[in-house]
C-alpha positions as CSV (number, residue, x, y, z in Angstrom):
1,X,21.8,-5.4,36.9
2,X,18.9,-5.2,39.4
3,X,19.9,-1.8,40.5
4,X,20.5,-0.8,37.1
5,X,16.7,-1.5,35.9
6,X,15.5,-0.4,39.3
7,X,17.1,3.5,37.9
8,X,15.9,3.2,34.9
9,X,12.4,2.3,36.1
10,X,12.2,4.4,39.0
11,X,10.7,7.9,37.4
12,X,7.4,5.2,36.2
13,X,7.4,3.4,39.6
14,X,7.0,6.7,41.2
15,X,4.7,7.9,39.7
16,X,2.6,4.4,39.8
17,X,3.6,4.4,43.6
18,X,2.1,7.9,43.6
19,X,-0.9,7.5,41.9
20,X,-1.6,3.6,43.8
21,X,-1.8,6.1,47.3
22,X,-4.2,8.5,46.3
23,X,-6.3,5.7,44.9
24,X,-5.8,3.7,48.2
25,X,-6.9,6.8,50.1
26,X,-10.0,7.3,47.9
27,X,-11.0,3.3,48.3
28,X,-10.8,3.2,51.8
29,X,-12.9,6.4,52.3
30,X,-15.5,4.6,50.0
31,X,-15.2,0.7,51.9
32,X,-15.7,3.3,54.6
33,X,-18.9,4.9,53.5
34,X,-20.6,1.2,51.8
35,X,-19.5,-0.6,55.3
36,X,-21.6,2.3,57.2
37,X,-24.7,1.8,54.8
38,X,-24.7,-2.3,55.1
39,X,-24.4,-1.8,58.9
40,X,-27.0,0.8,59.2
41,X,-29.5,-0.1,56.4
42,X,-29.0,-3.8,54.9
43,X,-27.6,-5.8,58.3
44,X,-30.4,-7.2,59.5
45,X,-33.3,-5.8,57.3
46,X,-36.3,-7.7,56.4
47,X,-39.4,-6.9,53.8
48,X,-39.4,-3.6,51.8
49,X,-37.5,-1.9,53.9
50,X,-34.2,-4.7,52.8
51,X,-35.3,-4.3,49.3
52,X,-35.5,-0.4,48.9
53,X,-32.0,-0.3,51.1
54,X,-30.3,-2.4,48.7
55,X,-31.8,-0.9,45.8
56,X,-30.3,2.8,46.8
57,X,-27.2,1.0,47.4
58,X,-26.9,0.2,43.9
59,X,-27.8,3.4,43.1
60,X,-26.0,5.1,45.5
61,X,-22.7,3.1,45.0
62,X,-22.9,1.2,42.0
63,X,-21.8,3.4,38.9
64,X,-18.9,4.1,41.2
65,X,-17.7,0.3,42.1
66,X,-18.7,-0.1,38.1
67,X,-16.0,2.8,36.8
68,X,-13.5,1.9,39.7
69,X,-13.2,-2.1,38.2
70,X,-13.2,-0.8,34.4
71,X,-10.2,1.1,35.6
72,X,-8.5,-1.6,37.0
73,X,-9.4,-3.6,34.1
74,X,-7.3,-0.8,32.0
75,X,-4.3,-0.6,34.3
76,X,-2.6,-4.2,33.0
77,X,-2.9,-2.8,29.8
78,X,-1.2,0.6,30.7
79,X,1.4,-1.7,31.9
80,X,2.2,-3.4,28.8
81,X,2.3,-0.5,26.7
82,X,4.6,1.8,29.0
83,X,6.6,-0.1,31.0
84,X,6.3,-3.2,28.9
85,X,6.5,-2.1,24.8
86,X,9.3,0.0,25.5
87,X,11.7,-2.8,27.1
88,X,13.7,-3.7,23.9
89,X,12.1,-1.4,21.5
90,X,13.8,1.2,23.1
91,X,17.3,0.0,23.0
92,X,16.8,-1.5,19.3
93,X,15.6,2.2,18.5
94,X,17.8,3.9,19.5
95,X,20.5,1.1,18.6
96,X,21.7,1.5,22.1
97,X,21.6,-2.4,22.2
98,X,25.1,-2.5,20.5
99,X,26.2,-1.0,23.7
100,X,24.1,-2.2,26.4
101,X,24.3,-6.1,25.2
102,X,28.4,-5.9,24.5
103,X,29.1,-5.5,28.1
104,X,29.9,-8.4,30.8
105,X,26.3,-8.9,31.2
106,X,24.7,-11.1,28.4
107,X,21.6,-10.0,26.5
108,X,19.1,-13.1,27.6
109,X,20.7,-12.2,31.3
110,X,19.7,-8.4,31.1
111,X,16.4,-9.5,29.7
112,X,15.3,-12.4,32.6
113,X,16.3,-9.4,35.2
114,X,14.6,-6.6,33.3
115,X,11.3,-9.1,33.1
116,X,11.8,-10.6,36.4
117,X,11.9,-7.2,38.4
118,X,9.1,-4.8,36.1
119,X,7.1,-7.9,36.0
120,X,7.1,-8.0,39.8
121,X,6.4,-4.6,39.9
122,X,3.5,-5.2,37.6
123,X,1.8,-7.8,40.0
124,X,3.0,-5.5,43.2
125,X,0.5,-3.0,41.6
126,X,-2.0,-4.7,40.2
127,X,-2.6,-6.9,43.0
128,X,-2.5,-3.9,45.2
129,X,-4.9,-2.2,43.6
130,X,-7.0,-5.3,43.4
131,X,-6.6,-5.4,46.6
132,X,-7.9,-2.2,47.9
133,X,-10.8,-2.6,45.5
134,X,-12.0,-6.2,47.0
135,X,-12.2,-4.7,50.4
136,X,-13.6,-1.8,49.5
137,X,-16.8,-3.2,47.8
138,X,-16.4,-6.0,49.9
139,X,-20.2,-5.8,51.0
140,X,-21.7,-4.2,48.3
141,X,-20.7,-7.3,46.2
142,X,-21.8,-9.7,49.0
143,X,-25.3,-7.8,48.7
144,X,-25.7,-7.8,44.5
145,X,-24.1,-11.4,44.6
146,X,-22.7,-10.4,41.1
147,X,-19.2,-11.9,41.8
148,X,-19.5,-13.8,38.3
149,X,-19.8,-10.8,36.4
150,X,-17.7,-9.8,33.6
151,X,-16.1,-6.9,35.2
152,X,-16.5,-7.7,38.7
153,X,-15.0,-11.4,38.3
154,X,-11.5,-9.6,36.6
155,X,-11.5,-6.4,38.8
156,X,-11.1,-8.7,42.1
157,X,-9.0,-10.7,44.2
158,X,-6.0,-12.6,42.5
159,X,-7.1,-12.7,38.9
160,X,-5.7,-8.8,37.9
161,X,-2.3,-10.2,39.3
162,X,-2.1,-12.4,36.1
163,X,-3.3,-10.0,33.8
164,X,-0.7,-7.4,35.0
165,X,2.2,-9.4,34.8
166,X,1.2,-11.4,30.9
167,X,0.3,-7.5,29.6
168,X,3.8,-6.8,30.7
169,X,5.8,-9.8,29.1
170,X,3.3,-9.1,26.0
171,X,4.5,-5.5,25.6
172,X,8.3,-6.9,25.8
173,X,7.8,-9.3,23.7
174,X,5.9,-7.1,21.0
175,X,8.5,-4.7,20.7
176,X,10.7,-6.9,20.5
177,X,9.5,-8.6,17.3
178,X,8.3,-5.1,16.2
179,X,11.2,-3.7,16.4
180,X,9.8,0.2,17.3
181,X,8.1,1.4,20.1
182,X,4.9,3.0,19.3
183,X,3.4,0.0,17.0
184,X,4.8,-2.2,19.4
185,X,2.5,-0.4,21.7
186,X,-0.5,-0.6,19.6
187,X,0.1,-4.1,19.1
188,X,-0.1,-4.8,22.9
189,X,-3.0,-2.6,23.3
190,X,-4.9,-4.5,20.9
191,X,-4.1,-8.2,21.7
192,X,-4.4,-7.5,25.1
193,X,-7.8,-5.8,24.8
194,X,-8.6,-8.9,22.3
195,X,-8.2,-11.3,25.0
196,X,-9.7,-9.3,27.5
197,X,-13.0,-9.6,25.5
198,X,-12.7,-13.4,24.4
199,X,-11.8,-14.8,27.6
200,X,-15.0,-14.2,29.4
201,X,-17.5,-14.3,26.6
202,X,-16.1,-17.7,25.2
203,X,-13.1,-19.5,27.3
204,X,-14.2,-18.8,31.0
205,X,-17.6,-20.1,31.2
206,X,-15.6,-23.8,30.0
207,X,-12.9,-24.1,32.5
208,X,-15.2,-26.0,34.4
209,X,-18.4,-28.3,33.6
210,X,-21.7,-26.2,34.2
211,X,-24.4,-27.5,36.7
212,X,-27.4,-28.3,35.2
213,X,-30.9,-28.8,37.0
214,X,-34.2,-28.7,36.7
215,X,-35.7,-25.9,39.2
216,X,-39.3,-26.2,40.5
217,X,-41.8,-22.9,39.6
218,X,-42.5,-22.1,42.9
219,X,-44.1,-19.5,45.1
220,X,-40.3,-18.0,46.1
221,X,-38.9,-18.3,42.6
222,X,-42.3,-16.5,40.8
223,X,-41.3,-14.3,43.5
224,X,-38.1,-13.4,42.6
225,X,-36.6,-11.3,40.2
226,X,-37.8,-12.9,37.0
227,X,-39.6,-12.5,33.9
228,X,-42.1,-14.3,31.8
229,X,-42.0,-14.3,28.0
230,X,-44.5,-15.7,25.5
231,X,-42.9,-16.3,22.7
232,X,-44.5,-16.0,19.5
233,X,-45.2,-20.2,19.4
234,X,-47.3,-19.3,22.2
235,X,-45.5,-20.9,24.9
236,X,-43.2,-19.3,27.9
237,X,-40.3,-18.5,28.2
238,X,-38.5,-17.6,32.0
239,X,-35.8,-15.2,31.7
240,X,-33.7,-13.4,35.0
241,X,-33.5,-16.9,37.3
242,X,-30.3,-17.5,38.5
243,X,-28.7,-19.0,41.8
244,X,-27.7,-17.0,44.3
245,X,-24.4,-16.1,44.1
246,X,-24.5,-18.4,41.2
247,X,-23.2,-17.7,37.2
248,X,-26.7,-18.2,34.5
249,X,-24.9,-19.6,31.2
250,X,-28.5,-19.2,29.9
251,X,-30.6,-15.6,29.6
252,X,-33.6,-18.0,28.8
253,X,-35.2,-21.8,29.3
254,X,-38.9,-23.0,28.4
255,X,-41.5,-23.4,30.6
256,X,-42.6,-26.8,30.7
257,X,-45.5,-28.5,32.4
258,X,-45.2,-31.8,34.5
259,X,-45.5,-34.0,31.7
260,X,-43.2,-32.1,30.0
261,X,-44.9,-30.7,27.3
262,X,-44.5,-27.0,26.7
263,X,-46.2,-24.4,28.9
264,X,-48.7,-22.5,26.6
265,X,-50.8,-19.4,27.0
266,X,-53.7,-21.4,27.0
267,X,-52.6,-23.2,29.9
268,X,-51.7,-19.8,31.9
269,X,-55.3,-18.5,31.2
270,X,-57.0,-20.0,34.3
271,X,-54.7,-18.1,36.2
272,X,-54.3,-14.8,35.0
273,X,-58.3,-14.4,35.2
274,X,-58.3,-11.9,37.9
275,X,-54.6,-9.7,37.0
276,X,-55.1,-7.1,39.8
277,X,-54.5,-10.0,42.5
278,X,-51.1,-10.7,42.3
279,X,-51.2,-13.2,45.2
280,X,-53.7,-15.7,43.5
281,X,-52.1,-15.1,40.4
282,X,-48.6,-16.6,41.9
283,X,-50.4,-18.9,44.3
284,X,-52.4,-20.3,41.2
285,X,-48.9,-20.6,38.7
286,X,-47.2,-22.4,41.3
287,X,-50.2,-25.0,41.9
288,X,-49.6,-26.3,37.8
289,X,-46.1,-27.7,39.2
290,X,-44.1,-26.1,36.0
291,X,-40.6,-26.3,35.8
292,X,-37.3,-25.4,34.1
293,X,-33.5,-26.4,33.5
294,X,-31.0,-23.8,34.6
295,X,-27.4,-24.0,33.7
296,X,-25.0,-22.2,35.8
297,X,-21.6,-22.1,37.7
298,X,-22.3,-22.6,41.3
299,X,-21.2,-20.0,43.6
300,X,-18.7,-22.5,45.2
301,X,-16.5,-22.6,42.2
302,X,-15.4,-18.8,42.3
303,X,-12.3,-19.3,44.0
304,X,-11.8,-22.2,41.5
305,X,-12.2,-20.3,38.5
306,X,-9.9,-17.2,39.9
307,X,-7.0,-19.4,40.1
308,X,-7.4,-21.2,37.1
309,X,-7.6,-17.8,35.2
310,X,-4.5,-16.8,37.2
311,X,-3.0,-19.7,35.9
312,X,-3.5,-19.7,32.8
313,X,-2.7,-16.0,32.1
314,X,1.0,-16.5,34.7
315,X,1.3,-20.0,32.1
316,X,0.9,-17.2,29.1
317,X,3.7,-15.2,30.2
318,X,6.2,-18.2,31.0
319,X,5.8,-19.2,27.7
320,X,5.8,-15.8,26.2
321,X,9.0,-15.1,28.3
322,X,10.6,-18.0,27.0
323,X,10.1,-17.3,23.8
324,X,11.6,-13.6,24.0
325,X,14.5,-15.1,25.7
326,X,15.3,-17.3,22.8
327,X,14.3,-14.7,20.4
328,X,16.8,-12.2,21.6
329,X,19.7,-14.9,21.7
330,X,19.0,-16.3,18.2
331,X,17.4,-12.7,16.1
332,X,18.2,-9.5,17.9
């Protein structure tokens, strides 16, 4: 049985073996190159000279790491519409079910083999290319400290492992209730995208409590990459803060004094007398002791929330795979 699925996989996992090398090839020439400009630019730096180096690296290497993760992102879902969709919907197409599941081997047996060896081979290349791709921008992510972002967070480590393997069972399991192969492709394509899109913008963000504190106005954080709004109730607004390394659940939080009550455009007049001195300006904002909450995932919890999500989606496909199995005993 395993030898039988290995032949008629083998033409995809060729191919898929093919295609992982000369992406392996490409990856390592790039680690190579963003490893030579950390060393030579970033290591070490201080002043302008550290913040113009790490701004060409984002310009230099950014749009490529960016492209490089959305491909990863649409790899799982190749997976579950050519290797996966096709599984059942194949054989019940072609009706050569009545001959393939009328032989010594029973139907929920050829199914756990044919699931249990593509869906290995799903992870195998996922995690692979996950792999490569962690190494590779290895320090350009340790410089942007964007490892909570949408794209970034699924692109790397162990998290891609999941989604290869649940696209997979989804595609089996699809065309097995669909019954053809193309729609049963659609269908993947679009629950999997579906789910690719609600999982960070709604579930991921509450697999664990946020942090929330209140974060002194200081000289470093005026400093930092932020931005002050005033709204149109005339008080402020800070918008860009976040933690270093950390995950903002806000875009925005008011400015308030230390009493508490709202900080006003009134109150920033004194302040702002003199705009060309941006030194006084700062020095002079940070002397009224204003503050903010920020609510965030702390850096610490990335690991955390990578194998939760691996988890979950690995829990998905158990439960997806049991329900094909009894499916195809009881319907097909």
């Amino acid at each position: 049985m395993i030898w039988l699925t290995w032949r008629q996989l083998r033409a995809q996992s060729v191919a898929a073996a093919a295609a992982l090398t000369l992406l392996a090839l490409y990856l390592i020439h790039l680690g190579r190159g963003i490893r030579a400009f950390h060393d030579t630019r970033i290591a070490g730096c201080a002043g302008d000279a550290c913040r113009l180096a790490r701004m060409q690296l984002r310009g230099d290497y950014g749009d490529t790491v960016a492209l490089l993760g959305l491909l990863l992102l649409v790899v799982p879902a190749l997976i579950g519409v050519f290797w996966g969709a096709p599984l059942v919907a194949r054989e019940l197409e072609e009706r050569t079910d009545r001959l393939v599941w009328n032989q010594s081997v029973t139907r929920t047996r050829w199914l756990a083999v044919k699931l249990t060896v593509v869906g290995l081979c799903s992870a195998l290349v996922t995690g692979a290319f996950s792999l490569l791709l962690t190494w590779s921008a290895g320090p350009y992510d340790a410089v942007t400290g964007e490892r909570f972002a949408a794209v970034n967070f699924a692109a790397r480590d162990v998290v891609p492992v999941g989604y290869g393997v649940f696209a997979f069972v989804l595609g089996a399991v699809a065309g097995m209730l669909v019954r053809r192969t193309l729609p049963a492709m659609a269908v993947t394509l679009v629950v999997f995208t579906a789910l690719q899109v609600l999982v960070p913008a709604v579930v991921r963000q509450h697999l664990m409590p946020p942090v929330t504190e209140t974060v002194a106005m200081d000289t470093t954080v005026l400093r930092g990459d932020i931005g002050l709004s005033l709204e149109d109730d005339g008080t402020f607004t800070i918008r860009g803060y976040t933690v270093p390394g950390g995950w903002a659940l806000r875009d925005s939080s008011p400015v308030v004094k230390s009493d508490g009550s709202a900080y006003t455009g009134d109150d920033a007049k004194p302040c702002v007398a003199d705009i060309g001195d941006m030194d006084a300006t700062i020095a002079c904002t940070a002397a009224q002791r204003l503050r903010f909450e920020h609510t965030y995932q702390p850096a610490g919890r990335y690991w955390t929330f990578q194998w939760i999500e691996l988890s979950l989606y690995l829990l998905l496909s158990l439960l997806l795979a049991g329900f094909g199995l009894g499916w195809l005993r009881r319907r097909v």
